[in-house]
C-alpha positions in Angstrom: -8.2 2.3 18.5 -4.5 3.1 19.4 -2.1 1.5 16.7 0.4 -0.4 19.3 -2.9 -1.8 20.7 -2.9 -5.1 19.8 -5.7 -7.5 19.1 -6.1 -10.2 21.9 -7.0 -13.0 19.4 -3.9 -12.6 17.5 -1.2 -14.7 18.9 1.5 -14.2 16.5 4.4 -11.5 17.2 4.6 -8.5 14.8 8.4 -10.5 13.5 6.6 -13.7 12.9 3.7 -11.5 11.0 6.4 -10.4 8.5 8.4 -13.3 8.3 5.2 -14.9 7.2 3.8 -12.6 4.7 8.2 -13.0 3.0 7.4 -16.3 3.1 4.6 -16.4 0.9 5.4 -13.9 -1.2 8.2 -16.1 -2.1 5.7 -19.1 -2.7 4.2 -17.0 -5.3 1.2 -15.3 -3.5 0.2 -12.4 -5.1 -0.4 -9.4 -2.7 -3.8 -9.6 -2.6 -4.0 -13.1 -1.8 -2.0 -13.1 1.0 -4.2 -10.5 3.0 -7.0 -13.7 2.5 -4.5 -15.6 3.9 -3.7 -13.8 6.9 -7.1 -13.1 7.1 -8.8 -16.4 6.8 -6.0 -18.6 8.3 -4.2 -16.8 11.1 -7.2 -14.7 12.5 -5.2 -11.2 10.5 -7.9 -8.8 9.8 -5.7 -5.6 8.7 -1.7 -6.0 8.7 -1.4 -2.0 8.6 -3.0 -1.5 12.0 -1.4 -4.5 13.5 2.5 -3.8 12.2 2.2 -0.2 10.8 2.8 -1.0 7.3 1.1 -2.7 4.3 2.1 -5.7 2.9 3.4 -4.2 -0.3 5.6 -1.9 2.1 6.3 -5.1 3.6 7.2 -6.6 0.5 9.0 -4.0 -1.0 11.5 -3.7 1.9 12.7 -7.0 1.3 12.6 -6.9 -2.1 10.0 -9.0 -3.0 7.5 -6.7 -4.9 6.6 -7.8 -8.5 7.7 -5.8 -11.4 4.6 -5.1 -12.7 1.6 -4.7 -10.1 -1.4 -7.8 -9.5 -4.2 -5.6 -10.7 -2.1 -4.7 -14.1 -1.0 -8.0 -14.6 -5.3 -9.6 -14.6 -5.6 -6.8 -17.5 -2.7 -7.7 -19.2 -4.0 -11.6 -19.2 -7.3 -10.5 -20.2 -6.6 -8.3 -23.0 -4.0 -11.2 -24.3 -7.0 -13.7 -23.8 -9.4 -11.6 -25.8 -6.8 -11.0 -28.2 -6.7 -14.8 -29.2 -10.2 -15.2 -29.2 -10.7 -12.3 -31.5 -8.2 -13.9 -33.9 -10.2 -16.8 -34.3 -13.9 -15.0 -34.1 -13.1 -12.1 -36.6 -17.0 -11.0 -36.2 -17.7 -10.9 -32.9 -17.6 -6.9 -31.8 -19.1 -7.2 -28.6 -15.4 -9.2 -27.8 -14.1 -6.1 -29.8 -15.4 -3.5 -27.9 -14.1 -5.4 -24.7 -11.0 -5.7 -25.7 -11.0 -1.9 -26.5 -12.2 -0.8 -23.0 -9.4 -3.3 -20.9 -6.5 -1.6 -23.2 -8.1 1.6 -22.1 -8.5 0.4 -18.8 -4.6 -0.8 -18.7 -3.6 2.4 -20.3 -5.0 4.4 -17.8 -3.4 2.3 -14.6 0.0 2.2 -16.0 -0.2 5.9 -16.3 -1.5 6.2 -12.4 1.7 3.4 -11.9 4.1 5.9 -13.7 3.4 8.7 -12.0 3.6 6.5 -8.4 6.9 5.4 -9.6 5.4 1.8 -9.8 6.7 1.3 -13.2 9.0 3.0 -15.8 8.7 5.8 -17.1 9.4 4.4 -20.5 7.2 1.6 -19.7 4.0 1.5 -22.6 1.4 -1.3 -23.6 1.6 -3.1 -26.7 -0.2 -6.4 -27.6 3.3 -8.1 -28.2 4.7 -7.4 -24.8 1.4 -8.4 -23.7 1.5 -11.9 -25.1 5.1 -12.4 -24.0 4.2 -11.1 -20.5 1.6 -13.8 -19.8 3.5 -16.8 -21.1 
């Protein structure tokens, strides 16, 4: 399919596509959200092959792209939830070893993130930031 091809079904204009996905990014929709939005309310299957660009292009033209990416930020609130529950549960390792593998799992995105230019390079996890992140 040719990209400036559009979809018959679709009766918004590429302008009112973007102006839409600004506007709820600025409601507080993550990234990922918003494509089930588009997809599921306005008959939007992909926004790249319709406008040429992602939403997080979209986003980050207008300057609307979080600080620290969705997919990060889930780990982050994980790790911090496990945290506290290990604090009160001293002897359960299964939540242990969990907790282990999502700080690995966090290390290892924020080093892809780095090297994207997603996130500092100074940027690091620790379980304090962590906590202070979430709240």
């Amino acid at each position: 399919m040719k990209k400036d091809k559009k979809k018959l079904w679709i009766e918004l204009s590429n302008a009112e596509i973007e102006e839409l996905i600004v506007k709820l990014a600025q409601e507080g929709k993550p990234i990922t959200e918003i494509g089930m939005i588009l997809r599921d309310v306005y008959g939007i299957p992909k926004v790249k092959k319709i406008l040429g660009l992602s939403i997080s292009q979209i986003l980050k033209k207008h300057n609307l792209l979080p600080k620290i990416p969705y997919d990060l930020m889930c780990l982050i609130k994980k790790s911090v939830a496990l945290q506290k529950h290990m604090t009160q549960h001293k002897k359960d390792f299964t939540a242990k070893r969990g907790y282990q593998l999502t700080v690995s799992k966090i290390r290892r995105l924020a080093k892809y993130y780095i090297k994207k230019g997603y996130l500092p390079k100074d940027w690091r996890y620790t379980p304090e930031e962590a906590a202070l992140l979430v709240k």
